[in-house]
Each structure stands twice: as C-alpha cells, then as structure tokens.
C-alpha positions as CSV (number, residue, x, y, z in Angstrom):
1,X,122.3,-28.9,-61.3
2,X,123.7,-26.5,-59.2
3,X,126.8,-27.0,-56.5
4,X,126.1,-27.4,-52.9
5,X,128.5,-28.1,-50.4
6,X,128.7,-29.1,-47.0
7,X,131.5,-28.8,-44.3
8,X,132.2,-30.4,-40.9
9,X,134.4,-28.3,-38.6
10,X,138.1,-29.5,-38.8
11,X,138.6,-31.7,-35.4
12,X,141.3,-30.6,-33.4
13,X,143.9,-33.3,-32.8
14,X,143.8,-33.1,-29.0
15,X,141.2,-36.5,-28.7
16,X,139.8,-39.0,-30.3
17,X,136.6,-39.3,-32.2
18,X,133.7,-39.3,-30.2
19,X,129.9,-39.1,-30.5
20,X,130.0,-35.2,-30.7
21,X,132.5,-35.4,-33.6
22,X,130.0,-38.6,-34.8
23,X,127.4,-36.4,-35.0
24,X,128.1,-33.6,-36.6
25,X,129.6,-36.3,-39.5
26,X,126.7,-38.2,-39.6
27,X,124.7,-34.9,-40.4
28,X,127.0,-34.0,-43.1
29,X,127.1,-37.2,-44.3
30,X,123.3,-37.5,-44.7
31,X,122.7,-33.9,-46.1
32,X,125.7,-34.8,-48.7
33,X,123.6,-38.1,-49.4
34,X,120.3,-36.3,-49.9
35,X,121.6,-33.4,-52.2
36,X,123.1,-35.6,-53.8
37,X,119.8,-37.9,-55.0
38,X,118.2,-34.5,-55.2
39,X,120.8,-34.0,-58.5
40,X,123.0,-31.6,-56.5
41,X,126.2,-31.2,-57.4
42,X,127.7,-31.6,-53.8
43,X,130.8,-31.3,-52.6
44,X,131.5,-32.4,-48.6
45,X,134.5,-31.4,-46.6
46,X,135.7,-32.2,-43.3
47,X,139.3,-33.0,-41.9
48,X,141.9,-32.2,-38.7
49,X,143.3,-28.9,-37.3
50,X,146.4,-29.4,-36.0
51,X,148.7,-26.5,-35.1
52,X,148.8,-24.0,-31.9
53,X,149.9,-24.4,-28.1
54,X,147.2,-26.8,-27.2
55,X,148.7,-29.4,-29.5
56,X,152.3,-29.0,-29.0
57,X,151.1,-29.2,-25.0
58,X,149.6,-32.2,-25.8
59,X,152.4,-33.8,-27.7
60,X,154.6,-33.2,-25.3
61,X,153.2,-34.5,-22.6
62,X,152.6,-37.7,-25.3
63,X,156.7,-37.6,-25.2
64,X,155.9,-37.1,-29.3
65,X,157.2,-34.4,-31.8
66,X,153.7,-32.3,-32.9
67,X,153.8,-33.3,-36.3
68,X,154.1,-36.8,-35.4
69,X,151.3,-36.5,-32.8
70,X,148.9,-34.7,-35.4
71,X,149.4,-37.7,-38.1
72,X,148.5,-40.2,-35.4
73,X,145.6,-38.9,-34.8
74,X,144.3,-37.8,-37.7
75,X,144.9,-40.8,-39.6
76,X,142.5,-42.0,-36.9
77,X,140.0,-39.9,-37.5
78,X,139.9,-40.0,-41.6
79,X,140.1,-43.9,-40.8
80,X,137.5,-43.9,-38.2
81,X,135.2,-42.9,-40.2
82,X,136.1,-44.1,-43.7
83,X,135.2,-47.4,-41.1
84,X,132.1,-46.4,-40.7
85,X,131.0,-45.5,-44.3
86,X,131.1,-41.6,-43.4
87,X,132.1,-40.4,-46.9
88,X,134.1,-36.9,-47.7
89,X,135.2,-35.7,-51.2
90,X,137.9,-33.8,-49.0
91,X,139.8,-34.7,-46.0
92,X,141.9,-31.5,-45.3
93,X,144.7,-31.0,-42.6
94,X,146.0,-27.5,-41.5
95,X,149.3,-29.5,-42.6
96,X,148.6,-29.8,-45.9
97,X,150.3,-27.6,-48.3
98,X,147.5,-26.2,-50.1
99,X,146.3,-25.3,-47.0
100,X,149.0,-23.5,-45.6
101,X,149.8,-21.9,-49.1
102,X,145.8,-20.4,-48.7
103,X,146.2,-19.3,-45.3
104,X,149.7,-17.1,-46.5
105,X,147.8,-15.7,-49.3
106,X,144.7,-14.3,-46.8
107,X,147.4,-13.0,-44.3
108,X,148.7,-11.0,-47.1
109,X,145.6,-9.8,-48.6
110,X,144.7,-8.7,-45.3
111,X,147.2,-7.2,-44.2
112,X,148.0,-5.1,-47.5
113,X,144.6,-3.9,-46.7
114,X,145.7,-2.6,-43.7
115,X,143.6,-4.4,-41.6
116,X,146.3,-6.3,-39.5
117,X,149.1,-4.4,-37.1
118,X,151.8,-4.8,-34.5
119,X,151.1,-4.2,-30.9
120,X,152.2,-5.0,-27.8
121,X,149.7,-6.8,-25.2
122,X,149.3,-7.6,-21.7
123,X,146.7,-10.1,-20.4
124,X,145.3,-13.5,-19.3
125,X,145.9,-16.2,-21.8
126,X,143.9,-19.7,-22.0
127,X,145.9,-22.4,-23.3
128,X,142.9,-24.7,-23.7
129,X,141.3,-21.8,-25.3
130,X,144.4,-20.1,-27.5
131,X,143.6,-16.5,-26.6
132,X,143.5,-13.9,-24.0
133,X,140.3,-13.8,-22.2
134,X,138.2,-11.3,-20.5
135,X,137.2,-10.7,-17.4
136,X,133.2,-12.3,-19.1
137,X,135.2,-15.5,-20.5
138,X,135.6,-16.5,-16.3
139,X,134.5,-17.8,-13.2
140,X,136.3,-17.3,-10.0
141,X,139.3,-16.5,-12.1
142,X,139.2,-19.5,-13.8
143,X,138.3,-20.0,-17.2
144,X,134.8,-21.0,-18.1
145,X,135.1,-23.7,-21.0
146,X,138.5,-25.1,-19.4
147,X,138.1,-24.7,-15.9
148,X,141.8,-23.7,-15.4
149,X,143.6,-20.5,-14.4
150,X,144.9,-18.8,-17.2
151,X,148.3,-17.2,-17.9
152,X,149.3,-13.7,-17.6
153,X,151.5,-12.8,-20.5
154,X,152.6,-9.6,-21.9
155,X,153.8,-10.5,-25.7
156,X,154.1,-8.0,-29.1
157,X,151.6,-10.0,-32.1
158,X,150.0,-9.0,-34.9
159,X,146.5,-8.0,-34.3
160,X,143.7,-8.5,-36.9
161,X,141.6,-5.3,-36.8
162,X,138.2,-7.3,-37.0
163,X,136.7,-4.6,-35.5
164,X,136.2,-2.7,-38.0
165,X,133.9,-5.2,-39.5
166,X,131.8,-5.0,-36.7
167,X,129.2,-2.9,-38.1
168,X,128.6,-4.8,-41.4
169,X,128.5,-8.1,-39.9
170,X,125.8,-6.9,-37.8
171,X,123.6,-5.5,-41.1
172,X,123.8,-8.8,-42.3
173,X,122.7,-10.5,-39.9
174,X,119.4,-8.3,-39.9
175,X,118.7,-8.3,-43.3
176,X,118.9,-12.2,-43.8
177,X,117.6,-13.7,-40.6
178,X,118.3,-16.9,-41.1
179,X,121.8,-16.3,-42.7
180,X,122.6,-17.9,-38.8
181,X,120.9,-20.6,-38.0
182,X,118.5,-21.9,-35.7
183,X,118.0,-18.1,-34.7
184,X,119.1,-18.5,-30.8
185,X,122.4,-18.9,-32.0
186,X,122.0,-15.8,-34.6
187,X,120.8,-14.0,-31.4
188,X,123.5,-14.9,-29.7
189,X,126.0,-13.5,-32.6
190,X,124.4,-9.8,-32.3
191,X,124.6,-9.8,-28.9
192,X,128.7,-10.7,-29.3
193,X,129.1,-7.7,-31.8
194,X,127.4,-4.7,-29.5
195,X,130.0,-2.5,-28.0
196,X,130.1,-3.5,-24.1
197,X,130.2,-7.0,-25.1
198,X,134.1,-6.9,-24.7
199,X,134.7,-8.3,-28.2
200,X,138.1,-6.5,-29.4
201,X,140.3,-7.0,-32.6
202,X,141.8,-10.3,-32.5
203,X,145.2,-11.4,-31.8
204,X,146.7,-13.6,-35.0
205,X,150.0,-14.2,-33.9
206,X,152.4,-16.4,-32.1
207,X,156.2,-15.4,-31.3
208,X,158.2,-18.1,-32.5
209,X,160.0,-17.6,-29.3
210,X,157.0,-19.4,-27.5
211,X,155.7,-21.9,-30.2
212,X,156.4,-22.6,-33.6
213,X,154.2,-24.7,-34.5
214,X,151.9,-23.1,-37.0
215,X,152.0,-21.6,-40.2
216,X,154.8,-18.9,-40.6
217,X,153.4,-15.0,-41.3
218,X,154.2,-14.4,-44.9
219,X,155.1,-10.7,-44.0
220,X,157.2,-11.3,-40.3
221,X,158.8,-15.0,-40.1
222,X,159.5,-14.5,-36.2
223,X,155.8,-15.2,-35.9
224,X,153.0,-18.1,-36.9
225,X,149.4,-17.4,-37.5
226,X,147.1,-17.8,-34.6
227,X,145.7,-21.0,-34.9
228,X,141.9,-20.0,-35.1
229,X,143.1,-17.5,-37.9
230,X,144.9,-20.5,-39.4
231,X,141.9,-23.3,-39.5
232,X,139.3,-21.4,-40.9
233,X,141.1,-20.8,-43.8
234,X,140.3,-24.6,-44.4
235,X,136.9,-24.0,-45.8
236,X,137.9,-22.4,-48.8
237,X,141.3,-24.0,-49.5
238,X,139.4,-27.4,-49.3
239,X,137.7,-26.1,-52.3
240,X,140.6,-25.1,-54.3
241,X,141.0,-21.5,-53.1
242,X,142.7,-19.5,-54.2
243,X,143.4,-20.6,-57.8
244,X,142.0,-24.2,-58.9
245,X,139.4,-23.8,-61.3
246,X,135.9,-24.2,-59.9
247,X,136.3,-23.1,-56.2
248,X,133.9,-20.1,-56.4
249,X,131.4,-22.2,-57.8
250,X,131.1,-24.5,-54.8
251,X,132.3,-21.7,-52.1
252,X,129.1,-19.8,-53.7
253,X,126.8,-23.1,-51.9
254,X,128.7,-23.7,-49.0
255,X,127.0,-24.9,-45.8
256,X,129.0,-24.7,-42.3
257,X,127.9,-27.3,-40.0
258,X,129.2,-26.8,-36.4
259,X,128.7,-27.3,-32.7
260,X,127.6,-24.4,-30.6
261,X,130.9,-24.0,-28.4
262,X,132.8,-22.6,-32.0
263,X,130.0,-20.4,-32.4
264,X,132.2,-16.9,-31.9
265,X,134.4,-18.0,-34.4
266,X,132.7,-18.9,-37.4
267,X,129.9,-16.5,-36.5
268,X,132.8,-13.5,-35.6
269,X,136.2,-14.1,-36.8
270,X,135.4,-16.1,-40.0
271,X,133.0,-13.1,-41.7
272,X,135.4,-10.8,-40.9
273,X,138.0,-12.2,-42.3
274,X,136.3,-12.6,-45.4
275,X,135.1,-9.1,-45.6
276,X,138.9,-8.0,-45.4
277,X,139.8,-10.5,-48.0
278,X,137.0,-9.0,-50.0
279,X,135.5,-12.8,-50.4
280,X,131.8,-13.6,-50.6
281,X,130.1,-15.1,-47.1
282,X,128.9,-18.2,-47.1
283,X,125.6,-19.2,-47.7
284,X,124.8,-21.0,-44.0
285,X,126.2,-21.0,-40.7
286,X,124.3,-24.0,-39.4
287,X,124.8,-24.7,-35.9
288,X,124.0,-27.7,-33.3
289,X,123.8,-28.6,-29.5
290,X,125.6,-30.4,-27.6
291,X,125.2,-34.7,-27.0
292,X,125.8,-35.4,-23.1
293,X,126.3,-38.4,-22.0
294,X,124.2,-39.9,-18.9
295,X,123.0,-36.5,-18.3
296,X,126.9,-35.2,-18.0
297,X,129.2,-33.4,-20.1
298,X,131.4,-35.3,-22.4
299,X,134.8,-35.5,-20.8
300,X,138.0,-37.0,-20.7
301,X,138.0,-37.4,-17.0
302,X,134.7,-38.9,-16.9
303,X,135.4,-41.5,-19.5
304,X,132.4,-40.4,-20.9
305,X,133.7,-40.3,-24.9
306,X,131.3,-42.6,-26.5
307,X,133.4,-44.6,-29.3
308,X,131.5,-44.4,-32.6
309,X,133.3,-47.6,-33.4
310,X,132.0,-49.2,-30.2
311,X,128.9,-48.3,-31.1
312,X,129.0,-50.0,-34.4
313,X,130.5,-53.2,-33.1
314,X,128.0,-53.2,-30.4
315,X,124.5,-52.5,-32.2
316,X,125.4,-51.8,-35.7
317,X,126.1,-48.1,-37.0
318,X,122.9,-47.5,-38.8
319,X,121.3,-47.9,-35.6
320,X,123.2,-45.6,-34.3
321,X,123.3,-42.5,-36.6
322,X,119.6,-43.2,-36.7
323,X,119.4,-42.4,-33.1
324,X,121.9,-39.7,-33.2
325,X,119.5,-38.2,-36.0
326,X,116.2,-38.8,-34.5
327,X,116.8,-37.6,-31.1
328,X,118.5,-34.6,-31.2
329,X,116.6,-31.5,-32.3
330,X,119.2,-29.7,-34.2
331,X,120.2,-26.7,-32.4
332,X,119.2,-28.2,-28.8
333,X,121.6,-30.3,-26.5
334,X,120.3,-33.5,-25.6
335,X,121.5,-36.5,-24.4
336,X,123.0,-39.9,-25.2
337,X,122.3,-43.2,-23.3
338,X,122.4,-46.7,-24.4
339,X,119.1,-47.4,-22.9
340,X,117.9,-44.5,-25.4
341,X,119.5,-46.2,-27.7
342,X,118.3,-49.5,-27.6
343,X,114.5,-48.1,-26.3
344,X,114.4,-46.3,-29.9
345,X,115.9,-49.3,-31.7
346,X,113.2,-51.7,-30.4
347,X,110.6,-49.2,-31.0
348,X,111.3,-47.8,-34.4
349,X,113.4,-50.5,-36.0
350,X,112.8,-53.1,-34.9
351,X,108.9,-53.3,-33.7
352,X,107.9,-50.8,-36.5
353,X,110.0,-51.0,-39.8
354,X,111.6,-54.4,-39.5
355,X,108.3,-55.8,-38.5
356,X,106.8,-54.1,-41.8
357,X,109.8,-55.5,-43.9
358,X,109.4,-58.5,-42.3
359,X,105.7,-59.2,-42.5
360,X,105.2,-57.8,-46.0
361,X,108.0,-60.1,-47.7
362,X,107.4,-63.1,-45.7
363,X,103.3,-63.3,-46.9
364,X,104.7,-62.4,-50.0
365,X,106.9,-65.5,-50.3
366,X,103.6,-67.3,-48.5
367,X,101.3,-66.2,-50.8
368,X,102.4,-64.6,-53.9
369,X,105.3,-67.2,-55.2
370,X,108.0,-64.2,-53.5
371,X,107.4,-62.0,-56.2
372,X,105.7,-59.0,-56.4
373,X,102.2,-60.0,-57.3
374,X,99.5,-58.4,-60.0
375,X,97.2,-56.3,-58.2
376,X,93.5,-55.7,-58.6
377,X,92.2,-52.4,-58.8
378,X,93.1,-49.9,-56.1
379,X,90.3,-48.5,-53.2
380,X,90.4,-46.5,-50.8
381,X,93.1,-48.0,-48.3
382,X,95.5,-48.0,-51.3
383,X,94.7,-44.5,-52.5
384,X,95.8,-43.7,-48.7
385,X,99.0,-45.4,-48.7
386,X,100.2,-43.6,-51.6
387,X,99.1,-40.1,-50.9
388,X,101.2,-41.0,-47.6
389,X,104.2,-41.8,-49.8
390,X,103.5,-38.4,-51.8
391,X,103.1,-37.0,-48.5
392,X,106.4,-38.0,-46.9
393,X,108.5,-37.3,-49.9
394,X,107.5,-33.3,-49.8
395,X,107.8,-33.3,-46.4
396,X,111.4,-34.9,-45.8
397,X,112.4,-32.4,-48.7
398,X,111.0,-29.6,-46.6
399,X,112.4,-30.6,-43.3
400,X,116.1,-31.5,-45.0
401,X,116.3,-28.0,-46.6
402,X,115.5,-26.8,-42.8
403,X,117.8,-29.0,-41.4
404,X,115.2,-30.8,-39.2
405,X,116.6,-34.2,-39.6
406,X,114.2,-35.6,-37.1
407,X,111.2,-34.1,-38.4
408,X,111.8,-35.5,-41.7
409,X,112.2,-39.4,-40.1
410,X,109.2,-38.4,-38.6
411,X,107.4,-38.0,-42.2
412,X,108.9,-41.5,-43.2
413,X,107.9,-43.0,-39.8
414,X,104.6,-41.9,-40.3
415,X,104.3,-43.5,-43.9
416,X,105.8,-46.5,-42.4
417,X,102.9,-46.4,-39.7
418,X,100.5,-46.0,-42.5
419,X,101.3,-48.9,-44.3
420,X,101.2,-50.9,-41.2
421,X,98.4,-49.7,-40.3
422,X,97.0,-50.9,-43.9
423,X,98.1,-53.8,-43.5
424,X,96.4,-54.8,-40.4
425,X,93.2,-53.4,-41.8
426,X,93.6,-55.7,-45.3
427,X,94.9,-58.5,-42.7
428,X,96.4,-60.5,-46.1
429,X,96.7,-63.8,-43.7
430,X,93.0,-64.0,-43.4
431,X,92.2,-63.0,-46.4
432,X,94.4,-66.2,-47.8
433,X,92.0,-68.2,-46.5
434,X,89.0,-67.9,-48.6
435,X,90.2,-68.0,-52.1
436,X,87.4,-65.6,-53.6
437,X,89.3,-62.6,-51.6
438,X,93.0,-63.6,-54.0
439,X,92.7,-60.2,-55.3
440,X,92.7,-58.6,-52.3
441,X,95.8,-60.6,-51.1
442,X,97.5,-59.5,-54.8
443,X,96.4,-55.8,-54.1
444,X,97.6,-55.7,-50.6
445,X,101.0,-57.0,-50.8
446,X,101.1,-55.2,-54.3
447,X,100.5,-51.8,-52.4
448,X,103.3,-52.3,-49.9
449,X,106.2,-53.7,-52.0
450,X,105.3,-50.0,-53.4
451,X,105.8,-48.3,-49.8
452,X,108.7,-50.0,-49.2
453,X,110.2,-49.1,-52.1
454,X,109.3,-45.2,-51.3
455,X,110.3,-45.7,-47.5
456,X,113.7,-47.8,-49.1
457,X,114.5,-44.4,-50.6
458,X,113.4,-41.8,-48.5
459,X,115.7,-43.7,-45.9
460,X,118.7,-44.0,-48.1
461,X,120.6,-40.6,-46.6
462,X,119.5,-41.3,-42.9
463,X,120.7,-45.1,-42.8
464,X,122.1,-45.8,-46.1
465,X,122.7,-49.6,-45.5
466,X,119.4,-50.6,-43.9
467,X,117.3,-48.6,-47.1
468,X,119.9,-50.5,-49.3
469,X,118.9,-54.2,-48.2
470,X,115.1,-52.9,-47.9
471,X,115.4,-51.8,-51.7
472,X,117.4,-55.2,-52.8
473,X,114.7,-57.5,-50.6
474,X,111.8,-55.9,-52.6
475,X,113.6,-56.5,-56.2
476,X,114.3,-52.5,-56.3
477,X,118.4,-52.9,-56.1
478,X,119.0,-50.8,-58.6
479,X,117.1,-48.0,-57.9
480,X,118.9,-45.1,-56.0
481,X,121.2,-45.7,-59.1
482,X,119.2,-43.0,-60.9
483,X,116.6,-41.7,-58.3
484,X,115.8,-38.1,-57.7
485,X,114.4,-37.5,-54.4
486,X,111.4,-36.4,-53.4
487,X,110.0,-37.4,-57.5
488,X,111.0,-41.0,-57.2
489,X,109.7,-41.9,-53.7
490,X,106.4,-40.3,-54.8
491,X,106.4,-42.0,-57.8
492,X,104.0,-45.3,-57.7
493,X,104.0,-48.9,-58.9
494,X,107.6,-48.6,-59.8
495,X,108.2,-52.4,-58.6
496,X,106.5,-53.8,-61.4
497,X,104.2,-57.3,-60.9
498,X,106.8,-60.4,-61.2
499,X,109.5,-58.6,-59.9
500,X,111.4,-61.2,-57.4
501,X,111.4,-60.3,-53.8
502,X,113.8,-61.7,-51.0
503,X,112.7,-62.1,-47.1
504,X,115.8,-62.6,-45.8
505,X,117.0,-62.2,-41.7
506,X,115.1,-59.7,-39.4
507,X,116.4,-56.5,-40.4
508,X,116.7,-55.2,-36.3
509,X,116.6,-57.8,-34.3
510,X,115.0,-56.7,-31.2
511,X,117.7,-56.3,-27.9
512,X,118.1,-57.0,-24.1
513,X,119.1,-54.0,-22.7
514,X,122.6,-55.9,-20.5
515,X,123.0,-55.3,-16.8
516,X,125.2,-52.3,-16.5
517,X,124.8,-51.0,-20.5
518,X,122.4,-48.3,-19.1
C-alpha cells in the first residue's frame, strides 16, 4: 500500500461555492475514491484561505470583523460540501493553529538561510491580486484579472529572494516533463522563469500599519506574512508538517489539483519556497481550465455563480459531477449550461445506463423469478461482453492515473454500450417465447447481471451513489466493501446464480428541459 494524497487549492473566503470550486472537489473527490479501491493509502485535503487585504476589504464592506467574516464562510464551504457527499480527511483554514504554527517555522527556516531581506519598494499594487504588478500584469493601466486600477504604494517589506531558485526550478522542469501537468501549463511555467519575463523576488510582507490580518513574521512582529506566502504553507501543515509522525510519508505522494488562474504560484512561488526550506517537491502539479457559464466568465456581477447545491436540488448531484467530469477535458476551459446538462443526462443516464439497469432487472424479475439466473454455456456474444469489462477496467486505470476523467467514462460508456448492444442482439423478450431457447434467456440476463456488476464498480468514484444502488439492485451490495479496482471489475461471474436482484424506480428519469433553464 503505499500513501497517495490529493489536495484542492484552499478557497479564498471572498465568495461562495460555486461550480469552479465544485469542480475541482469533485475531481479530488473522485481520484480520492479511486485510489482508494485501488488499496492506496490516500489522504485528501482541501479547506479556506482566509487572511490578506482582499478579505479584510471584503469584511468591511460586510460591516463584519475578518475573523468573523472568514468563519461564515468557511463553515459554508466545509458544509456545502459535506452536503453534497464531497469527502476530505482534512479541512484546513489559514486560521488554524497548526497552520499558522507551520507557516512561522518556514519563515524562519527561510530566512536563516538568508534567503528573505528588508527593502524598501515603490510600485503599483492590486488589491484583488495582493501584489505589485508589472507593467505585463495590465491593460490600459488597469489590471488584467481584476479589471481595476491599481495602487501606487511605496512601503519597506520583507522580500523572499525566490530568484535565486530560478535556475533549478527551471532544470526540473526539463528533466521530468510531466512533473507539470497537462504540458501547456508546464510551457507556460518556463516561459514565467526566463529573464525578461519580469518575474522578480517576491514580496512576503505586510506592515501592520496597513493590515493586520495575517500571520505575524516570527523574526519582525510589525509585519504579517504575505498572504500567498501564508496559504501554501497549507499543503504540508494539513499533513502534519512539521513534526506529527507520518507527514513525509504522505507529503512524498502528494498531488496538487488546481485551476489555471493560480498557476504562477504553485508552479513559481510554492517550489521555491520549498527549495529554501530544503523540503522535497511534490510529486504533481495537476492543473485545470476554467468552467464558463453560457459562454461567459463566471462572475459576481453577472450572477453567473452556478450553486452546486442548486444543482443538486434541481437534478440530483450525481448527475451533475457526472457532467462536470465528462465534459470538461482536464486542462481545457469549457463551458457549463443547463441545456448541456440535461442533453447529457438524457443521453448517457438516462437513455443509455438507466435504460440498461432498467431493462436487464425488469426481464430479470419477468423471466428469471428476480434472481440472477444459472446460465448455459457462454458463446461468442458473452465472450465479448466480458473482454469489454476486462477492457474498461485497464483502461479507466490508465486514464485515472493520467487524469483523463472523461476518457475513462468513456471506457465504462463503451462497456455499457456493449452490453446493450448484446442485449438487443440476444433480444431475451423474444427469446421468452419459445421455451426451447430458456437457456439463452438464463445466459443472457446471466451475462449482464455480470456487466453491471463491473460497470456498478468502475462507476463507484465518478458517481458514487448511482454505482451504489446499481450494485445493491443486482444483489452485489456488499461489494466495494473489499474491491480492488481495475482486478474486481475485470473479474467475472462474481454475482453468483440465485443471488436476489431488485428493479426498483428508473434510475435517471429522463427531463423536460423548462422554458428559461437554458
């Protein structure tokens, strides 16, 4: 078994959760998932950052103190998506003191090193941002993520000397390609690190003059740590850093799993600061698109958010993290509507994999007593179904180590087209009629009690509820007790003959797209 961990990016506190934050959950949450019934020891973090000038801006303008602010809505994140059966073995704030108590240690390793100084600097500051920006980071004099003029301030901070990290972040990048990943993203790290890129040592303070909320240098209290400085810090103190037994173990597998707009730090900043601390990388910086909505940007003003618990209310929420799975190719943008969302529920789950559930269990209530029945020898069309299962089982292991979430319900769509397909070809209902073809009736609803049963697991990570009630309805409830993906979901005639089966409602009801949803 060996230790694998996953990690979210800590939400900032300055909105609620919406489908970009949903996303990026529901990712980790089904990597977690499949790790886990691959006998993984895994280990998945995500949480709330809460300090810096963007949140005590925000607070204010809420009429609230910061600290009370960030509890508000952090509680509603950690409850949103205990809601929605999104589980963590961590939830970390950048409040908590084990947090805080890590971030102080890395300040002073770092800066014993002699890798952080005092300077004084003049220049444009981004409050939506929490730095000074360059002439690259804006348009028209306005900044380019936040669209708003930024600041000029001339302020003496500490300055982390990442610079000098520069050149070994770069040879790391080239020797393991796909230490970054997809590789546009990796691309766009080496192009951040050459010289006229305009990439300088970063500022990690904040005069408690201007803000003190944050987490007090151990070595100057007139100061608190940047906030980006601060939050990435999270990562390993989740894990116990820097003395709870065990934390090297699982910071040795960690994944990162983040959006592309935090690319520069976690690509930049966050190996650097390791490097000073003299702490091993991690093992993946995994990184996605963005979801628009209608086309458009996600925005406040737009009203554009996208509740994950509407969603769930609305059309249940393994329909939606199965769309948010299936159609975005991880790395690409692409965008959210709800008649996407219902187009792929019809087609997939409903029309295709209910429609399989549904047929197979109801003919074998018809015409096997509901249990699963004896079979007669297997032919050809069986022999196909199950190299389908093997097939999809290698596959989805394949895809989910490359992080191709909808390739890999690809593979499992495809078995559950194969079996369909079967079915139609053995056409059981037909067969029923002339009472010398029983066997063939036995052996057909025999052979796809055993794909569902495959398809029941290969789902479980993807949409852990639906595979649950698939895997109870064919009398395999107890399985993902002690499964180990892909060996169990290849592994045949596991239901064994007299085991009871249950028919029960359509699993995705197909749905009328309302007047206005789209």
């Amino acid at each position: 078994m060996s230790a694998w961990s996953i990690t979210t990016p800590i939400y900032y506190v300055n909105a609620e959760p919406h489908i970009g934050h949903t996303y990026t959950t529901v990712v980790a949450d089904t990597l977690a998932r499949y790790h886990r019934l691959a006998g993984d020891d895994v280990f998945c973090v995500t949480g709330t950052d809460e300090h810096g000038d963007k949140i005590a801006e925000v607070a204010a303008a809420a009429g609230e103190d910061p600290r009370v602010f960030a509890d508000r809505i952090s509680n509603l994140f950690r409850s949103t998506w205990q809601e929605l059966g999104l589980s963590f073995d961590r939830f970390i704030r950048t409040t908590d003191p084990d947090h805080v108590r890590a971030v102080q240690h890395v300040l002073e390793l770092v800066h014993a090193k002699g890798d952080i100084d005092f300077r004084e600097y003049r220049g444009l500051y981004c409050v939506g941002c929490e730095r000074f920006l360059t002439e690259r980071d804006m348009v028209d004099g306005l900044c380019r993520d936040h669209e708003r003029a930024p600041e000029e301030r001339t302020e003496s901070n500490y300055f982390f000397r990442m610079t000098r990290y520069f050149d070994a972040l770069g040879e790391k990048i080239e020797r393991e390609p796909d230490w970054i990943r997809p590789a546009r993203y990796r691309n766009e790290v080496l192009a951040m690190l050459r010289e006229d890129s305009g990439l300088e040592d970063l500022c990690i303070s904040r005069p408690k003059t201007r803000l003190d909320w944050g987490i007090e240098l151990p070595f100057d209290p007139d100061y608190v740590c940047y906030v980006w400085f601060d939050a990435l810090i999270n990562y390993l103190a989740a894990l116990g850093y820097p003395d709870q037994p065990g934390w090297e173990a699982r910071w040795g597998g960690v994944e990162h799993l983040i959006a592309k707009d935090i690319l520069k730090p976690h690509g930049v900043f966050w190996p650097c600061m390791l490097m000073a601390a003299d702490l091993p990388l991690y093992q993946h910086l995994n990184v996605h698109g963005y979801w628009n909505v209608d086309d458009r940007k996600i925005s406040k003003s737009l009203g554009n958010m996208v509740s994950p618990l509407k969603m769930r209310d609305k059309y249940g929420f393994d329909a939606f993290r199965y769309f948010l799975l299936r159609d975005m190719s991880f790395g690409l943008d692409s965008s959210f509507s709800e008649e996407a969302l219902v187009t792929r529920i019809n087609a997939d789950l409903a029309n295709n994999l209910g429609n399989l559930v549904s047929r197979t269990l109801n003919m074998t209530a018809r015409f096997a007593d509901g249990v699963v029945p004896e079979p007669d020898a297997a032919g050809p069309l069986e022999a196909g179904v199950e190299a389908a299962a093997r097939e999809a089982a290698r596959e989805v292991a394949t895809r989910m180590r490359e992080l191709e979430m909808h390739r890999a319900l690809e593979a499992i769509f495809r078995l559950v087209d194969a079996t369909n397909k079967y079915l139609d070809e053995r056409a059981p209902w037909k067969a029923a009629k002339e009472p010398e073809r029983a066997g063939e009736v036995r052996t057909t609803l025999h052979t796809c009690c055993q794909a569902l049963r495959s398809i029941g697991l290969l789902l479980s990570p993807f949409v852990p509820d639906t595979a649950a009630e698939i895997l109870d309805r064919v009398g395999a409830t107890d399985a993902l007790a002690s499964a180990r993906l892909p060996d169990d979901a290849e592994r045949w005639g596991a239901v064994s003959p007299g085991t009871p089966t249950r028919k029960g409602d359509a699993l995705f009801p197909r749905i009328e797209l309302e007047t206005g949803d789209a």
